[in-house]
Every structure is written in C-alpha cells, then in structure tokens.
N, C-alpha and C positions, 0 to 999 in steps of 0.2 A: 811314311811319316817324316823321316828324315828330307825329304826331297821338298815335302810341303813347306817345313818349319825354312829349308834354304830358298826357296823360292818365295815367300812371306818376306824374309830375313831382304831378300835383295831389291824386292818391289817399296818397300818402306824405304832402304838405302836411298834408290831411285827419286824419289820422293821429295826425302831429306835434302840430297843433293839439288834438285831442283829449286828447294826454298833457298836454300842457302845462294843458290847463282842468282833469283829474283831479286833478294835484299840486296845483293852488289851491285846490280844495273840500277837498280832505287836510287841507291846510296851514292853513285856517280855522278859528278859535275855534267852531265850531256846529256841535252836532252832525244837522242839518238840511245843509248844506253836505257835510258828511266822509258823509252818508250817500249824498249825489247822485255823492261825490265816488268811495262804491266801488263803485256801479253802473255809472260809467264803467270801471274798470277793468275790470267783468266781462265787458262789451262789449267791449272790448280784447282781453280774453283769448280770447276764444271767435272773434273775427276772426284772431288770431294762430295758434291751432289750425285756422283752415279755411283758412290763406294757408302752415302750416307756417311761419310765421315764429318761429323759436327767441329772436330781439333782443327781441323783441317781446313772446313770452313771458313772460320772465325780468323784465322792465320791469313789465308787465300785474301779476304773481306779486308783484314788491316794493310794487308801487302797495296790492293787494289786503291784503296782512299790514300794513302802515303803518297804512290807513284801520278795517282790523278790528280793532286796537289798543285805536285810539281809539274805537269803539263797543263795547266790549267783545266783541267777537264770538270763536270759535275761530280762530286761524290754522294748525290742525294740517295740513289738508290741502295747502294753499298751498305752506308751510314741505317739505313732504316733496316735491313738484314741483320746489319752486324748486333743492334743492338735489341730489337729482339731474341737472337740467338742467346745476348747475354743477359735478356732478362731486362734490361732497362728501359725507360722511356725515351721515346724516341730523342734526339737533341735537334731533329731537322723539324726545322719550321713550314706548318702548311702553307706560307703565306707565298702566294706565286709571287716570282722576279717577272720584271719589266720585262716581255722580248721585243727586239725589235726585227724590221720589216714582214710586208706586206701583210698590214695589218689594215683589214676594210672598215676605215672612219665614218663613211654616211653611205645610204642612199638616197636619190633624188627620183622621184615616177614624171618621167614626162611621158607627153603626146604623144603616145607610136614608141616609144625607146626609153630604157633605165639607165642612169648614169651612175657606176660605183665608184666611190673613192679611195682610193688607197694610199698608204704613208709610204709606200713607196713607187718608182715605178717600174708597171709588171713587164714581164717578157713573155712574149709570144708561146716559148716554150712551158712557161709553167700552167697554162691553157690546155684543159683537155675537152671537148666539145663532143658530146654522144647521144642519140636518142632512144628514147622507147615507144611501141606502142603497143595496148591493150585493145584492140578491138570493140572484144564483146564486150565492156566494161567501160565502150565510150573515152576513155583515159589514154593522149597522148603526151610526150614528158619529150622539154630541152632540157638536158643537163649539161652541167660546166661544174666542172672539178678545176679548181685555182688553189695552185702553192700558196699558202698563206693562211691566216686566223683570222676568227671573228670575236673580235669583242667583245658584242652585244651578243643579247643569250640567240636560241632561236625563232624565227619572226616568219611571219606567213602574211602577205599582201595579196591583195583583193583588187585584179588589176581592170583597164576596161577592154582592152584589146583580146588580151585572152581571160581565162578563169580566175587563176592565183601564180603569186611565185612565192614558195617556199627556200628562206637561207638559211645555213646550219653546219658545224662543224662536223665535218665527212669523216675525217681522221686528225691526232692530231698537229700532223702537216699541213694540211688540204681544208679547205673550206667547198660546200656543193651549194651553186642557186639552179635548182628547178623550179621549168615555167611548166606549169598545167594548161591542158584545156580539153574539150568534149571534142573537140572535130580535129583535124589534120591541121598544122601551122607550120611555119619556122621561125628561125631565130637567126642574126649574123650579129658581128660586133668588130670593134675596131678601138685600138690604143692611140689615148692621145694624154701622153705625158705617165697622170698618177693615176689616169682615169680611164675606167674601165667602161664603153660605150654599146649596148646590147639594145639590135631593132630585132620588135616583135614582128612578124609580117603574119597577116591572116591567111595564106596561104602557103604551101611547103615549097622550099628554095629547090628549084631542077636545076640539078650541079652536069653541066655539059662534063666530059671526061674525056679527053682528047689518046689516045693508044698507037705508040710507036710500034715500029715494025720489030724493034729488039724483046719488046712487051707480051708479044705473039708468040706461044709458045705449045708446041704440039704435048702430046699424052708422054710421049719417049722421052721428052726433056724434061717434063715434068718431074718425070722419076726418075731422074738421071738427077736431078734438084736434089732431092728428097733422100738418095741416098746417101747424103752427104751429112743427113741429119740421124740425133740420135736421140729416140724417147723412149724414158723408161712408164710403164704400167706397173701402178703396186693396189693389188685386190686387197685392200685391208683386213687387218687380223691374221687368223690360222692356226690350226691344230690347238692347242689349250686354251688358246682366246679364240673362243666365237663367234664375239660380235654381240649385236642385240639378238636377241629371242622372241621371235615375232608371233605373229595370229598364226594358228597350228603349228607354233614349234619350229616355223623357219628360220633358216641358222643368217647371217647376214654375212658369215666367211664363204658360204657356198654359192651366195647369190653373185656376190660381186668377184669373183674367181671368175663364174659363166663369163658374167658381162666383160670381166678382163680378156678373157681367152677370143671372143670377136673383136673387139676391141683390136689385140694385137694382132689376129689374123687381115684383119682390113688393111691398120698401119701398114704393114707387109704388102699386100698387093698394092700399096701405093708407093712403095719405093725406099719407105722409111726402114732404119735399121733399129728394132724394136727388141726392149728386154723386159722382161718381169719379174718382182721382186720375188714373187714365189709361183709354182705352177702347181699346185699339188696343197694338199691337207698338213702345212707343215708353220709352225710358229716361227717370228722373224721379229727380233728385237728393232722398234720404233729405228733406233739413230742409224742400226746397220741396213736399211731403207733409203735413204738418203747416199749415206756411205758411200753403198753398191752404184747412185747413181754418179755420183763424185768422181768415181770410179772408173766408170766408163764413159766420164765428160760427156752424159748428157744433155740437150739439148734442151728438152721439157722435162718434169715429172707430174705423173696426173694418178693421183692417190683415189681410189675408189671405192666407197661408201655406203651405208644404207641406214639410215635416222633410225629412232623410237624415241616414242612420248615418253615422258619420264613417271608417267603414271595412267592405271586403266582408264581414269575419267576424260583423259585428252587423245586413248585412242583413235578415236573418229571423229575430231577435229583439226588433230595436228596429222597432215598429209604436204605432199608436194616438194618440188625439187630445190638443193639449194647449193652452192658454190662457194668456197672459202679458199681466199691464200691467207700467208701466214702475217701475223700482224697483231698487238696487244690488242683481246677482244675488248668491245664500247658496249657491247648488246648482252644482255641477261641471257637471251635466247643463244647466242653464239659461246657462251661462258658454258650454258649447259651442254650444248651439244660438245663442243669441245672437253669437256669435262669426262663425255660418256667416250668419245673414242682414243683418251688419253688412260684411259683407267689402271692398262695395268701396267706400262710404264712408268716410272719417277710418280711411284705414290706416296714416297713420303715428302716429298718436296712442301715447303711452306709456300704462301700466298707469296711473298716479299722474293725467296727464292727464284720463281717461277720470274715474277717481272725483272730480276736483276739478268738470268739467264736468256731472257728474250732481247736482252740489248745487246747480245753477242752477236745476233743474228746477220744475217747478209740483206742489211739494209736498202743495197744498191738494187737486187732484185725486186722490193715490193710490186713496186711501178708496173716491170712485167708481168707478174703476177697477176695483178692485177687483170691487167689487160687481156691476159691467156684466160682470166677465169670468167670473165666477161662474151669475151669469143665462143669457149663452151660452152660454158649455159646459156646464151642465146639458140646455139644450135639444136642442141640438144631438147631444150623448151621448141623449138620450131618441129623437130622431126614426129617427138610424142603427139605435138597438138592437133599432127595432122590426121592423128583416128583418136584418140581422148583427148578427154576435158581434164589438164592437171593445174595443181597450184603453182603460182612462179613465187619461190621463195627469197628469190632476191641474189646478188654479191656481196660478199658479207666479209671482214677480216676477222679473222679467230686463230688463237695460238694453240695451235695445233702441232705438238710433237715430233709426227711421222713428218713435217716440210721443216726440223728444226737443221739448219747445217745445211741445206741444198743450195748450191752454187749456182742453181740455175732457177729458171721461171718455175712454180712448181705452186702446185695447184691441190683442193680436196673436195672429190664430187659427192655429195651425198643424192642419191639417189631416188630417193623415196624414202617415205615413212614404213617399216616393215613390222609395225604395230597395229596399221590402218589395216582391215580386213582388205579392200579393193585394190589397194596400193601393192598389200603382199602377193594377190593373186597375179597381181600384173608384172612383177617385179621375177616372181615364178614363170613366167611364161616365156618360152624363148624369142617369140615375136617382139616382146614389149622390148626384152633385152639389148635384140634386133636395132633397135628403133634409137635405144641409149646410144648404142655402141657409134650407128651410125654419123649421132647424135657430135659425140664426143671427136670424131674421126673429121668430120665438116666443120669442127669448132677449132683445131688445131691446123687444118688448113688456111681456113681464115686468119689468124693469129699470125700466121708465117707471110700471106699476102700484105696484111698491115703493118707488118714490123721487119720487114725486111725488105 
C-alpha cells in the first residue's frame, strides 16, 4: 500500500513538474521555446485522455490555445474541447475563413478535352492519376486526385466522348474528378499556367515502358531487396476482445490471426523481415500496436480485420472487402465501422476529443497510406475474384486507433463481412484465406515497385 500511495505520489509530481516547464517555454520571448513549449502540452493532453483525467485536460486545452497564439497556429479545435468540457457554448464561430490556393474556379467541356481552372498554379506533383475497372459491371473509371478544394458543392456532368465526369471533395486536402464510361478509354493532361488541361481519348493510352539492364533483376536480389525491409502484421483484437461475433458464433480474433499467420509465412519466403503484433489468443492495447512497430522501424504496418452489420436486417446485404488508412472519417459508413473496431479502447473520449487527438497524427504519411492501401486492396480484390464473386468496398479514410502514432505507411484490411452467412464460410476456409493472404503479400510488393 505504501509503495502504491509512493508511486501515485511521484507520477502526479512528474506531471506537475511537466506543467509547470510547459507554462515557461509559453511564457518565453522565442518562438523556439513556445514551440517546445506546445509539444509539451500535446503530451499532456494525450496522457490526460488515456488517464481520463478531465483537470488535466482542460489545463493541457488552455496550455495548447495559449502557445498556438503565440505561433500563429489555429486554436479552433482546442477552443471547441475546451469549452464543452467546461460546459459553455462554444465561442468559435462556424463561419469558414477564406483559404487560399488551389482552389478550382470554373470548368470549361470542350471538344474531346475539359479545361479546369484554378487560382493558383498547380504542380505536377500535387497530380495523382489512377485507374479502375469493373468488368462485369461494364464500369471503367479515370481518377485524378489533385491537392486542392472545390468550392462549388459536388457536380456530375454528362459528357459526349465518354458517359459522365463526377467532381467532389475526396478529402479535405484533395479534391477527385472521375471520368466514367461503359467500354475501355483513356485520359492524358497537360499544365499550362492556372489550368488544368484533361484529353478524353475513346481508346486506352498503350504506355511503351522502356527497361534498363540495372531494372533486371533475378529472384536472389529480389530477396536480397526485401531484406532490408521491415513489416509489421497485427491480426486485430485478442484474448478479452474478440472482435465481432459472426453467423455460427465465429470469433473475428481467430479468423484474422489464420489469415496473419500466412500472411507472415509468405512475407518470409519473400525475403521480408516480418513481425506480429500478437501470435497467439492474447489481448494487445490499440497504441502498444503501433509502438511495437515504431519500435522496430518498420517499414509498413497492415492491421487485419473482419467487418459486421451493425444490425440482423443488414446481415445479407452488407458483404464485401474494404481498406482503410488513417484519416478524420467523411463517410457514416466508415464512422461506423471504425466505431466497431475502436470499441474497447478510449471509450470514454468525447466526439471534440477524438478530432483534437487526430491532429497529432503523422500527417506526412497519409499520402503513403494511402497508396499502400490502394495496392492491397486492388490485389487482394484480384486474387479472391479469380474463383468468387465478392463486393469491392472501396478505399476509404477512417480514424482508426490501432494506425493512431505509426511513423510509417500503415494500413487496416477489413476482410469480409463475418455477419454475412457466405462471407463467414469463406472467411473459415483456409483456401479463401489462402487467397487474402496471397492477396495482401502481391499488394505490398506492388507498393514497394511504385514507390520506390
């Protein structure tokens, strides 16, 4: 008892002492100081949300608007925290600020090609150019992801070369225009100034690929590459969590454990040096997840999943695969699911809380994320489709826990629906798993040829 009450006694000291050094880097003429000095409080804050300490909060919340003042920073988020916490109306105004650049002013439909305009002009680099195709479903997609906002709400044009192009704020960095159409096409484009210059062509662009003899590379060097690299695998949940509880009581910690464990055996014969957050029936706190990969400077992290309906009436309609990095969710659908495999971490967190915590994150990595989570679930959608019929659920951002603090590209596969009677059977079957795993293993290969 004694040892408890000293050990209490020195973690509050700790504590103490830590406000107390924050308010003197504030309180400092330099802005080198005031910015050490609001790093401390973000540490603050983030121990006061995993301790549920409310005093602590609200201290951490004034430390933070004080020091972002004085650096000019936003205090909008803060400010809406803090004064909930104290019970008062908000004093921030909903009303958006002006921002500026690359914000898309018109567009023009010509003959064969769209011309976008934008208030500023773009860079090549803030241009991401991807395609999709659906087959059976007649449905091929040019997308373009461009840095920047849209203004005007979202608009769907009715083109004559191809179907439609749909514009719309993708994230809120990013703005996405997709071109549709029934048959195969392409798309190129070219900057000239503010303007953004996109030709439809009714047939699909054959991109010649020219391969140097350094490009050339046998099996031996591949994995000579490979082991230079480090990914971590985390089966989500374990031991007191579960997971969901599917059609005949399957557990979603045991399904995704299997699919981890080939998973990591494949990475391995490919050269990769590969870790797991758990191997076995054993509970792992969401952030020590991340941690452990921090840890061992991994390369990727690819967190793995298994959905459910949030209710009996959408069991045998809600099915099919889906892919998330980390990112404040836009989508209802992503808010839920995220909701279900955040459960039993930081449950008491408020709504305000949760978005002030996501601004800590490692921003820098979205992008890769991104792109890692795009690689795998293309893959993965390729390996299943080739003996089943499943749903493509899409890439989605959702603020998802277990990727909260990863210093690197990190990724969350959901799997399948383990609600859906057919979904679960398949999901049980070591073949199908097979199939993920292989799925997941050909998508992080990819990943590493495109980005490096």
């Amino acid at each position: 008892m004694v040892l408890l009450i000293s050990f209490l006694w020195l973690q509050a000291s700790s504590i103490s002492k830590q406000l107390e050094e924050a308010y003197y880097l504030c309180a400092a003429k330099n802005l080198q100081r005031n910015a050490r000095g609001l790093n401390s409080f973000k540490s603050l804050y983030i121990k006061s949300l995993i301790k549920n300490d409310e005093k602590l909060t609200i201290k951490a919340l004034r430390g933070l608007i004080k020091c972002s003042k004085l650096l000019g920073l936003s205090t909008k988020e803060y400010q809406i925290e803090l004064d909930a916490l104290q019970g008062k109306k908000s004093s921030v105004t909903s009303k958006k600020s002006k921002k500026r650049g690359n914000a898309l002013k018109k567009v023009v439909l010509r003959k064969g090609y769209i011309e976008f305009y934008f208030d500023f002009p773009l860079k090549k680099e803030l241009i991401h150019q991807s395609n999709l195709a659906y087959k059976r479903k007649r449905l091929y997609k040019e997308i373009y992801d461009i840095g920047g906002r849209l203004e005007a709400k979202r608009h769907i044009y009715r083109l004559r070369t191809i179907k439609r192009m749909k514009i719309a704020q993708y994230t809120p960095k990013k703005l996405r225009i997709v071109f549709e159409h029934s048959r195969p096409f392409g798309t190129s484009y070219k900057l000239v100034g503010k303007k953004l210059i996109v030709y439809l062509h009714k047939k699909p662009i054959k991109k010649s690929v020219k391969i140097t003899k350094e490009e050339i590379f046998s099996p031996d060097s591949f994995v000579e590459q490979n082991s230079q690299r480090v990914i971590v695998i985390d089966p989500g949940h374990g031991g007191k969590d579960s997971g969901a509880i599917g059609y005949k009581k399957k557990r979603e910690k045991d399904i995704v454990l299997q699919i981890a464990k080939k998973v990591y055996k494949k990475l391995k014969a490919q050269g990769y040096k590969v870790y797991m957050t758990r191997r076995g029936d054993y509970f792992i706190q969401l952030h020590d997840r991340t941690k452990f990969a921090n840890r061992v400077n991994a390369n990727l992290f690819i967190s793995i999943h298994a959905n459910a309906a949030p209710k009996k009436s959408k069991y045998l309609s809600l099915k099919g695969v889906e892919t998330f990095f980390l990112s404040p969710a836009r989508s209802k659908r992503a808010k839920r699911i995220a909701a279900l495999e955040n459960k039993v971490a930081m449950e008491h967190l408020s709504y305000y809380s949760k978005n002030v915590f996501l601004n800590f994150i490692n921003r820098e990595k979205t992008i890769q994320s991104n792109k890692l989570a795009i690689d795998i679930h293309r893959s993965v959608l390729y390996e299943i489709r080739r003996r089943y019929k499943v749903e493509d659920g899409g890439v989605r951002p959702g603020p998802f826990w277990v990727l909260v603090g990863a210093q690197m590209p990190a990724i969350l596969l959901e799997v399948g629906y383990i609600t859906n009677p057919t979904e679960a059977k398949r999901l049980s079957s070591p073949y199908y798993q097979e199939l993920i795993a292989r799925g997941i293993v050909s998508g992080v290969t990819n990943y590493f040829r495109h980005n490096e």
